[in-house]
N, CA, C and O atoms as a GROMACS GRO file, in nm:
protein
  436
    1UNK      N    1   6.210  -2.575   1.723
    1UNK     CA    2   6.163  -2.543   1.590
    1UNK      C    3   6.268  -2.590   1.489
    1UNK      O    4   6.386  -2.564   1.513
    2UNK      N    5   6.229  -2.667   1.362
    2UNK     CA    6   6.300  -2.730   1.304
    2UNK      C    7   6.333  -2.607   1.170
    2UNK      O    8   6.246  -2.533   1.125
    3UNK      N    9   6.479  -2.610   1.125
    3UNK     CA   10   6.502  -2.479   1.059
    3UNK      C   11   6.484  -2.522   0.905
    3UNK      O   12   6.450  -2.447   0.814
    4UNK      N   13   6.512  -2.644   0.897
    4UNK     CA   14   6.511  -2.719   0.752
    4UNK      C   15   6.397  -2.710   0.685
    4UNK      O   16   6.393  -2.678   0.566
    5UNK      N   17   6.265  -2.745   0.776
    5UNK     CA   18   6.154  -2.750   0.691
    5UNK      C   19   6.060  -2.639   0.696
    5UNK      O   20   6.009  -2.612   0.805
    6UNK      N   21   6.019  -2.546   0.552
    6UNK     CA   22   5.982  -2.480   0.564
    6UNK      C   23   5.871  -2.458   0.650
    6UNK      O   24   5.836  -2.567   0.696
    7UNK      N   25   5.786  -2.347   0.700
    7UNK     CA   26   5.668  -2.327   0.781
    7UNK      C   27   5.599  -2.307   0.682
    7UNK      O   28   5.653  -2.275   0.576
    8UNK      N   29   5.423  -2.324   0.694
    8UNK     CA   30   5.329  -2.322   0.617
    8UNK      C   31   5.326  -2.165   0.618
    8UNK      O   32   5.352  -2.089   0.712
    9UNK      N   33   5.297  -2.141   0.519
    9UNK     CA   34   5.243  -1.938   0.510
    9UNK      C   35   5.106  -1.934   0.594
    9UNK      O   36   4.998  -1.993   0.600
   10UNK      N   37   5.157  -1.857   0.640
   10UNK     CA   38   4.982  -1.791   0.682
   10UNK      C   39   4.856  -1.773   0.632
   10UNK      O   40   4.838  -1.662   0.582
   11UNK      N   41   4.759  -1.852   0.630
   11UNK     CA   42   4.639  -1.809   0.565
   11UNK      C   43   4.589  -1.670   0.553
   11UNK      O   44   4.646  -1.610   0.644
   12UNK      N   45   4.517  -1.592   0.491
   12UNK     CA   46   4.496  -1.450   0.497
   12UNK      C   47   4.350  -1.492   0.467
   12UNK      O   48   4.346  -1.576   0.377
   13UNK      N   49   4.249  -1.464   0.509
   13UNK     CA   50   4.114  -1.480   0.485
   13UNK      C   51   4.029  -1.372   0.452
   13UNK      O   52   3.967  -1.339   0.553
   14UNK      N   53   3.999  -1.302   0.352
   14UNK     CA   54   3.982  -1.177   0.319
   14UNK      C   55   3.806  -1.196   0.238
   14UNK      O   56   3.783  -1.264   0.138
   15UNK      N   57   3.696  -1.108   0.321
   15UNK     CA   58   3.577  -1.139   0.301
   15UNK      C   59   3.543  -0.959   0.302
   15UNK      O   60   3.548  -0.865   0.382
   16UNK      N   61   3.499  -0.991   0.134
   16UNK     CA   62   3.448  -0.858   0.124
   16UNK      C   63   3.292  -0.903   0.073
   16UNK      O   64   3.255  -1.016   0.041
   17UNK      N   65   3.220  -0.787   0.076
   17UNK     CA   66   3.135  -0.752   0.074
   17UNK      C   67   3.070  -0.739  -0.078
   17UNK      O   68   3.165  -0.694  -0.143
   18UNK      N   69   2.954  -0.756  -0.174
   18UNK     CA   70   2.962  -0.696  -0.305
   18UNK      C   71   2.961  -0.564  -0.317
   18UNK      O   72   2.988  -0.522  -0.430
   19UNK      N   73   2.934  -0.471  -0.217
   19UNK     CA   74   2.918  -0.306  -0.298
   19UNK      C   75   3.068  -0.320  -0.205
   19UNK      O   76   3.101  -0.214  -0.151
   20UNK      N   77   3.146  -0.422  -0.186
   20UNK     CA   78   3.312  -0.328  -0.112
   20UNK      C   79   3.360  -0.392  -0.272
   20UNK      O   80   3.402  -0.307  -0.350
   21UNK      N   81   3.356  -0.499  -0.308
   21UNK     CA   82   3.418  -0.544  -0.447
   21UNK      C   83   3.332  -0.462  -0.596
   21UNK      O   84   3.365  -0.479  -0.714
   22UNK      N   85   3.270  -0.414  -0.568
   22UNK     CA   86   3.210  -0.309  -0.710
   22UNK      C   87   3.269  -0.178  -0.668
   22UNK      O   88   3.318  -0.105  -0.754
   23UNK      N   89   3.269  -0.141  -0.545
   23UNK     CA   90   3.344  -0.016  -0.490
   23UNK      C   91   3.500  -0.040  -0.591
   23UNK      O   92   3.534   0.030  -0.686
   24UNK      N   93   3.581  -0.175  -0.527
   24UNK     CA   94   3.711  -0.126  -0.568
   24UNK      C   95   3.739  -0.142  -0.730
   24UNK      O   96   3.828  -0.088  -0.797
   25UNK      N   97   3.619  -0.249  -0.778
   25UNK     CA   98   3.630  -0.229  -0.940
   25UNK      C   99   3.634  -0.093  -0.992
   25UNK      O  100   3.723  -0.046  -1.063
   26UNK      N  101   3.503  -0.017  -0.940
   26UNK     CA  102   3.497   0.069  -1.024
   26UNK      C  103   3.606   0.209  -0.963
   26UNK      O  104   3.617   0.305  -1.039
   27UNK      N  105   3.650   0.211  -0.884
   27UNK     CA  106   3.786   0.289  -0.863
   27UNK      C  107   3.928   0.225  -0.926
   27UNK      O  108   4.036   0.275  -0.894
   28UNK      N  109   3.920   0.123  -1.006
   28UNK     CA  110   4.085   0.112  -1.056
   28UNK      C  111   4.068   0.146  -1.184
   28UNK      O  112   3.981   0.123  -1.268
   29UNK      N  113   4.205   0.224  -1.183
   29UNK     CA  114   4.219   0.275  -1.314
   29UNK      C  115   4.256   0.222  -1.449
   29UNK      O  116   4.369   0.209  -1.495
   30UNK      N  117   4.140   0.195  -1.506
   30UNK     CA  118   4.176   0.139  -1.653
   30UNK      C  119   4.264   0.185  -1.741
   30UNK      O  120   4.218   0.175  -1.855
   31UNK      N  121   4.366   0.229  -1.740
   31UNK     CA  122   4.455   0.352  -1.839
   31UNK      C  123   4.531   0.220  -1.848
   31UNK      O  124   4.620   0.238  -1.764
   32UNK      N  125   4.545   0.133  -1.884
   32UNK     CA  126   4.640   0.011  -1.920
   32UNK      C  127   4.540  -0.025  -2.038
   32UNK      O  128   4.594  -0.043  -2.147
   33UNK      N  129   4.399  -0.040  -2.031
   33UNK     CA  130   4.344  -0.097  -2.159
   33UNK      C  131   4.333   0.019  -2.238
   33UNK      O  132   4.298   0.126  -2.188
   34UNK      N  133   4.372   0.002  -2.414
   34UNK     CA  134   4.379   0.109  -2.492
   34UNK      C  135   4.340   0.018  -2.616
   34UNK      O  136   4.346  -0.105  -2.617
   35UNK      N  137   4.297   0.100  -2.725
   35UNK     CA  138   4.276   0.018  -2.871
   35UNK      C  139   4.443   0.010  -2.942
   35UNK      O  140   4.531   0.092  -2.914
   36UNK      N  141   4.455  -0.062  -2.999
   36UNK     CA  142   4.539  -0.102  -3.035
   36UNK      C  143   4.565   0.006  -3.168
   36UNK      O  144   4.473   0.047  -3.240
   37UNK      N  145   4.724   0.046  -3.184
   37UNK     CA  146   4.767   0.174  -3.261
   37UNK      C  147   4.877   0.121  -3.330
   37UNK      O  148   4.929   0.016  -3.292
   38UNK      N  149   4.930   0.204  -3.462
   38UNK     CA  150   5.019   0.204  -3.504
   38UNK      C  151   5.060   0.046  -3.547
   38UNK      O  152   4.980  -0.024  -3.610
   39UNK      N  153   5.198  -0.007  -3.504
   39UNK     CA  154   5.250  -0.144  -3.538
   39UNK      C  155   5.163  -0.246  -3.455
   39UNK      O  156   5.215  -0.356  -3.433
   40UNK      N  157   5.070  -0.230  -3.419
   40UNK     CA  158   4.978  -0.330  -3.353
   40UNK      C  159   4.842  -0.352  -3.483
   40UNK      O  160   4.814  -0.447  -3.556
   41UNK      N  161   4.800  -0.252  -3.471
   41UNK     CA  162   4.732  -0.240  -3.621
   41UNK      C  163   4.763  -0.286  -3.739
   41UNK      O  164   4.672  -0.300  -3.821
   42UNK      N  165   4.915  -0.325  -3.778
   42UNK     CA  166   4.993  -0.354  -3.894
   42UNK      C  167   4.964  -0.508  -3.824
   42UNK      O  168   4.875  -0.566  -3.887
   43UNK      N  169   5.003  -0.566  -3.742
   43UNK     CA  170   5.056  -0.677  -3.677
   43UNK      C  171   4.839  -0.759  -3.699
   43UNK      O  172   4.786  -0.850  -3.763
   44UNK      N  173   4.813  -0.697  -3.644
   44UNK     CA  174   4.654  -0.744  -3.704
   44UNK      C  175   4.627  -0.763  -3.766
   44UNK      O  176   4.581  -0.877  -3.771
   45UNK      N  177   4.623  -0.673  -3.898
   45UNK     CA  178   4.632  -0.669  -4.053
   45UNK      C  179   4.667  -0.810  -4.094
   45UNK      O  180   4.596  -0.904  -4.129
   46UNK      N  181   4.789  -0.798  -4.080
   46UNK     CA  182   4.917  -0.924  -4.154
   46UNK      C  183   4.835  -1.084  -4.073
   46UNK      O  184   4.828  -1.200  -4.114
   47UNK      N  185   4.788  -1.023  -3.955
   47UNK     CA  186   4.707  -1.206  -3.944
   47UNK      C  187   4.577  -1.201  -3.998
   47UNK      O  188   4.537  -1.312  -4.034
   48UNK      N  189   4.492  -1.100  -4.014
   48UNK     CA  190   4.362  -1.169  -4.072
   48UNK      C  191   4.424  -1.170  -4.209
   48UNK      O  192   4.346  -1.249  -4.262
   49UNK      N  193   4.485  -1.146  -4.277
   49UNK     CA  194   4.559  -1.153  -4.409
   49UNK      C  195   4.536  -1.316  -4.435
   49UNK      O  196   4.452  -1.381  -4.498
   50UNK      N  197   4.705  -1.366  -4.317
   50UNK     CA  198   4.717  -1.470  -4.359
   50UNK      C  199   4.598  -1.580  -4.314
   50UNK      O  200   4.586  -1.694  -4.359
   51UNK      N  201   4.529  -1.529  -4.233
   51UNK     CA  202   4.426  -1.654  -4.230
   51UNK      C  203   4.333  -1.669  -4.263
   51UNK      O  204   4.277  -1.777  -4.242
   52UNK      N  205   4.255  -1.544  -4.344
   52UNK     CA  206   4.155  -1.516  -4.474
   52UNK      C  207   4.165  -1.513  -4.587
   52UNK      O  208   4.066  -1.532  -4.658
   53UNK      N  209   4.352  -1.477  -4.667
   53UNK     CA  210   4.384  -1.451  -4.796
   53UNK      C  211   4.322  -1.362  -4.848
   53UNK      O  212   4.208  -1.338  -4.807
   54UNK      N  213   4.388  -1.274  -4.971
   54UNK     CA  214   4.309  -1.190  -5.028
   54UNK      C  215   4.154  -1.149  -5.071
   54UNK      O  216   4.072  -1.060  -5.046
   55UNK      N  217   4.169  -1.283  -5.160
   55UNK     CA  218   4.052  -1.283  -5.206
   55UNK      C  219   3.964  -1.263  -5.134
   55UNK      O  220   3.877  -1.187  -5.174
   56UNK      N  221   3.950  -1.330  -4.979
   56UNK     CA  222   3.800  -1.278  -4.878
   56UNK      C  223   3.828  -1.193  -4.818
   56UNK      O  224   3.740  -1.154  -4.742
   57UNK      N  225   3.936  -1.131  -4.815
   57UNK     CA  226   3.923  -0.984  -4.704
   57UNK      C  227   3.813  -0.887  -4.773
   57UNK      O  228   3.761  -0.811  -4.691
   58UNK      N  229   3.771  -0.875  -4.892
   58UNK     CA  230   3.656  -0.774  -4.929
   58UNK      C  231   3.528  -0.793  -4.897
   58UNK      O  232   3.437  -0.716  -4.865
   59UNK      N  233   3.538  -0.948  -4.916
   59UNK     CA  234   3.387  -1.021  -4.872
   59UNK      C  235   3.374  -1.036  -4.725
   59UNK      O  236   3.261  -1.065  -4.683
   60UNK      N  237   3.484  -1.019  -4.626
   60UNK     CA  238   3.475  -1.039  -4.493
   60UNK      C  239   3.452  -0.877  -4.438
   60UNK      O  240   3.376  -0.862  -4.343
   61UNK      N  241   3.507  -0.778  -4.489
   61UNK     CA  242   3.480  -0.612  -4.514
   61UNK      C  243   3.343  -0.616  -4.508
   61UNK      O  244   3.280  -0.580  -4.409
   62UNK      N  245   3.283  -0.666  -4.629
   62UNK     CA  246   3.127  -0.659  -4.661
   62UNK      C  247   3.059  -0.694  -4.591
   62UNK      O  248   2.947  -0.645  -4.608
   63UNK      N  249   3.067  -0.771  -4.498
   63UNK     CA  250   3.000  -0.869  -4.360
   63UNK      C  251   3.016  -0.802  -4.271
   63UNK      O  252   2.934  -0.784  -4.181
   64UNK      N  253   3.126  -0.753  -4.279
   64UNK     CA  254   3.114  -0.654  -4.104
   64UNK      C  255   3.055  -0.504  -4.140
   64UNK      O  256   2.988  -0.434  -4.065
   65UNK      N  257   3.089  -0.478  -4.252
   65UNK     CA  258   2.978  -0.375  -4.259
   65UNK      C  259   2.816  -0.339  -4.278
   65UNK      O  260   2.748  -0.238  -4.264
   66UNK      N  261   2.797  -0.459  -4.312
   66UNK     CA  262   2.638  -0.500  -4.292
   66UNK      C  263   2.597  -0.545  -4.184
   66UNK      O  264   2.477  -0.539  -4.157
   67UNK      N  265   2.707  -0.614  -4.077
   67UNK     CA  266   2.660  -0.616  -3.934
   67UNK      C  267   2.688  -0.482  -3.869
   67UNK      O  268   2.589  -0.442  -3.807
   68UNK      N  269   2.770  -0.417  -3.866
   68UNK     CA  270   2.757  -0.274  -3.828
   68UNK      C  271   2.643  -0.197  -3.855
   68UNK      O  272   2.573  -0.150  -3.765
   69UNK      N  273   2.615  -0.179  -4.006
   69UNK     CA  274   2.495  -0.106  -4.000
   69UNK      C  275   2.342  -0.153  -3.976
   69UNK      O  276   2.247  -0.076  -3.959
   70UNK      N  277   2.336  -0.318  -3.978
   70UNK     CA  278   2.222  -0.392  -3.927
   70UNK      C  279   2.216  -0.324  -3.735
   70UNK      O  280   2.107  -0.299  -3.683
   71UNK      N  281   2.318  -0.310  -3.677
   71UNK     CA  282   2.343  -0.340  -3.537
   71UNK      C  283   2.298  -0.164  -3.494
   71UNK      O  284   2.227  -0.130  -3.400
   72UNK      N  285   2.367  -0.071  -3.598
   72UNK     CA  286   2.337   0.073  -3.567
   72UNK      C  287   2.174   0.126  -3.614
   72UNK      O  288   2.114   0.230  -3.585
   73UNK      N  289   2.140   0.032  -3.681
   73UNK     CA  290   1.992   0.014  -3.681
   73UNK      C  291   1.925   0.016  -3.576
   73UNK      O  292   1.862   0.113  -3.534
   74UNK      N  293   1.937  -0.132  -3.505
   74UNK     CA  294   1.855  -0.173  -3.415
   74UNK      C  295   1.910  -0.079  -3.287
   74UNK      O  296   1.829  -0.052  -3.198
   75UNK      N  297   2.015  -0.042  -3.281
   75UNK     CA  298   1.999   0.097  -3.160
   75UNK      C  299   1.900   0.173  -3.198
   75UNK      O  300   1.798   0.181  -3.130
   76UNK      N  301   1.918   0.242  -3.319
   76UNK     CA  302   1.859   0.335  -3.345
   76UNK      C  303   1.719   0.313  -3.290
   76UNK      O  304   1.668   0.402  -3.222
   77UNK      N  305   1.631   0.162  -3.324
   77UNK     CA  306   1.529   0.148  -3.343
   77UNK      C  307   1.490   0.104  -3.195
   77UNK      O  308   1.369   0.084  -3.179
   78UNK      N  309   1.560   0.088  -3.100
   78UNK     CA  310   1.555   0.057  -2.999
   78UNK      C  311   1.530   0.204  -2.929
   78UNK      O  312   1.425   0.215  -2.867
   79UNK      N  313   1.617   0.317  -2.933
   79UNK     CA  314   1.576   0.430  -2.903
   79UNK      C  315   1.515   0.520  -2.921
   79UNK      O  316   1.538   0.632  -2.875
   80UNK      N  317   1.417   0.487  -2.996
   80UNK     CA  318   1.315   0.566  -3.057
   80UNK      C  319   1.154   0.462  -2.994
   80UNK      O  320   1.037   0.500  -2.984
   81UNK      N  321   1.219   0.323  -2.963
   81UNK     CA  322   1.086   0.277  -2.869
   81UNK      C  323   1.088   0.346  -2.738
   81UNK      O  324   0.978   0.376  -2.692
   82UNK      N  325   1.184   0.374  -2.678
   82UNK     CA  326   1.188   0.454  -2.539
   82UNK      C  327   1.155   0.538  -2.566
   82UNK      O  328   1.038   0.536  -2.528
   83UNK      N  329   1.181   0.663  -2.628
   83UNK     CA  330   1.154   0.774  -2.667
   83UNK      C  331   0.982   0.780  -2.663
   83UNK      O  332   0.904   0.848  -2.596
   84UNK      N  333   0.964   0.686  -2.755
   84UNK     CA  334   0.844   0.691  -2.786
   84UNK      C  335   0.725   0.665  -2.657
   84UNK      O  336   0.624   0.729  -2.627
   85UNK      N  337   0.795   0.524  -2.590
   85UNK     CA  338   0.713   0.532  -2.446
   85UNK      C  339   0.736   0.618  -2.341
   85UNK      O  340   0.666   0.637  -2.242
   86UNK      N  341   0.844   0.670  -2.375
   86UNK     CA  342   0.836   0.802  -2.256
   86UNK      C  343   0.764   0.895  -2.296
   86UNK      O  344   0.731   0.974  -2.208
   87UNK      N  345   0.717   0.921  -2.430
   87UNK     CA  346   0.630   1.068  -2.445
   87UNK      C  347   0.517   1.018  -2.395
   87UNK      O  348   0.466   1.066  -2.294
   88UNK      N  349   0.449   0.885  -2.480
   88UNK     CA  350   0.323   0.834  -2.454
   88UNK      C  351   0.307   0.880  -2.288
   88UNK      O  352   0.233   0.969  -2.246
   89UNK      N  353   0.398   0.792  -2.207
   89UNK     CA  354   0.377   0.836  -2.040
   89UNK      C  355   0.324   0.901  -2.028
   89UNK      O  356   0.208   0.903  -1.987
   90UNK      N  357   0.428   1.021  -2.078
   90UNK     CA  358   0.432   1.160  -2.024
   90UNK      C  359   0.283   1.263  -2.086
   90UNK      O  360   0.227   1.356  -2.028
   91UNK      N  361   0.253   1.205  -2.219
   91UNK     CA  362   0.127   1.296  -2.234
   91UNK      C  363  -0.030   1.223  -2.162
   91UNK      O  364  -0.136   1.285  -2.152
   92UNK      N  365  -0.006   1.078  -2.120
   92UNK     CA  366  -0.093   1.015  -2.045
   92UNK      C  367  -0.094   1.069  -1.901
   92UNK      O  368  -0.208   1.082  -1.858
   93UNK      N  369  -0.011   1.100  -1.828
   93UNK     CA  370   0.014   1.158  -1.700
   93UNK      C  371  -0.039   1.308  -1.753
   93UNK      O  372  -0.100   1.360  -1.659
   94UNK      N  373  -0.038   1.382  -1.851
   94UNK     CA  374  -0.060   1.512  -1.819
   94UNK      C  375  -0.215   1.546  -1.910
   94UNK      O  376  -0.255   1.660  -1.930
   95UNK      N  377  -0.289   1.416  -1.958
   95UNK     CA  378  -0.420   1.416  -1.972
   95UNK      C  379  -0.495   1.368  -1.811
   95UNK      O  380  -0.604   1.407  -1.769
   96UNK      N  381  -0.418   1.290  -1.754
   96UNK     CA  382  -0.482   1.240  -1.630
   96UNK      C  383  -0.508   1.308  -1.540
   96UNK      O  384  -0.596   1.272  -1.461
   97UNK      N  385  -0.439   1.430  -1.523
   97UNK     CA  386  -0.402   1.543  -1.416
   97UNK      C  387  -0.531   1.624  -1.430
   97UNK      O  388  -0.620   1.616  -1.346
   98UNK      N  389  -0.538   1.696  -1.532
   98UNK     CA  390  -0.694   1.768  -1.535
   98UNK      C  391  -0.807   1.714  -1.522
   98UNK      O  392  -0.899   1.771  -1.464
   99UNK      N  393  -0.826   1.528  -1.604
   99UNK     CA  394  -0.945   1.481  -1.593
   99UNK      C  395  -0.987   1.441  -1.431
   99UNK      O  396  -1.101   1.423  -1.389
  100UNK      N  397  -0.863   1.435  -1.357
  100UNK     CA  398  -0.901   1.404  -1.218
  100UNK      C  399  -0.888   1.523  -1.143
  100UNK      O  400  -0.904   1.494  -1.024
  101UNK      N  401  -0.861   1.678  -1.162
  101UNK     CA  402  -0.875   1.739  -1.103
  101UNK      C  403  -1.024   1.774  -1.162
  101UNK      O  404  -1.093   1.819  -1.071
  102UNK      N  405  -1.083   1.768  -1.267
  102UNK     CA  406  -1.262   1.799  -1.254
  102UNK      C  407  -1.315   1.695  -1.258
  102UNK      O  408  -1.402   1.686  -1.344
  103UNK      N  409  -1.295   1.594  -1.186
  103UNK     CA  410  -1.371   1.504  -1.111
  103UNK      C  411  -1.353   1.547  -0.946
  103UNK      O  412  -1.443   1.525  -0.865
  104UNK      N  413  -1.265   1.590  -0.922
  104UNK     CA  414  -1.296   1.617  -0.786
  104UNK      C  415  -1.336   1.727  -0.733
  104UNK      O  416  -1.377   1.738  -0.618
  105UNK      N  417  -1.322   1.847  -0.844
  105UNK     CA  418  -1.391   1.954  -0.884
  105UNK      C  419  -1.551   1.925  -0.798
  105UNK      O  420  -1.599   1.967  -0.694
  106UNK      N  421  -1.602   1.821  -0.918
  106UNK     CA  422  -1.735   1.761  -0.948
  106UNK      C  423  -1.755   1.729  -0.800
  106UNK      O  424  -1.850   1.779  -0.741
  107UNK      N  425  -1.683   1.662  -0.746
  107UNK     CA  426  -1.754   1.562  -0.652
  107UNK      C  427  -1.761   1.682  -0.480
  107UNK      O  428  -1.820   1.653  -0.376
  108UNK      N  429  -1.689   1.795  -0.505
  108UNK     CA  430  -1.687   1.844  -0.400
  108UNK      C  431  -1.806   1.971  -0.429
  108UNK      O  432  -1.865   2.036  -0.343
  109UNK      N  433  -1.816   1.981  -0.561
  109UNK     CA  434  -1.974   2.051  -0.584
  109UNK      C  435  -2.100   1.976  -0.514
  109UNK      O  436  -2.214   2.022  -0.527
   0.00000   0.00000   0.00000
């Protein structure tokens, strides 16, 4: 065995599964991602500053707050279609229940 030249590493061949790789995603602990606080917040600031300038930071304000409340809209309006087809279901299932229990009422008269 020659001592000079290194040996190749060992291959490691590692075959998981998708519910073994969603398993270990969803067990690691995210406590490393956080919103950004304090001098990170300042440090943000000072770049959309310099790469918007004054003058548009109010008008760029105004844009994200009209996409915010355009966007908390369409939740809104989005959950009130579920809402809405889940009652429909639910009072269609509980008109269906009696009209087919006196039909079979009927049919066993």
């Amino acid at each position: 065995m020659d001592l000079t030249s290194p040996s190749p590493a060992p291959r490691m061949h590692l075959h998981f599964s998708l519910t073994q790789i969603s398993i270990i995603i969803m067990n690691t602990p995210l406590s490393f991602v956080s919103l950004p606080q304090g001098g990170e917040m300042i440090i943000i600031f000072i770049i959309i500053l310099l790469l918007f300038g004054a003058k548009k930071l109010p008008q760029l304000a105004r844009g994200v707050g009209k996409s915010m409340g355009e966007f908390k809209r369409a939740r809104e309006e989005f959950e009130n279609e579920i809402t809405r087809a889940e009652h429909e279901e639910t009072t269609k299932s509980d008109k269906k229940a009696p009209a087919k229990a006196e039909k079979e009422d009927k049919e066993e008269a």
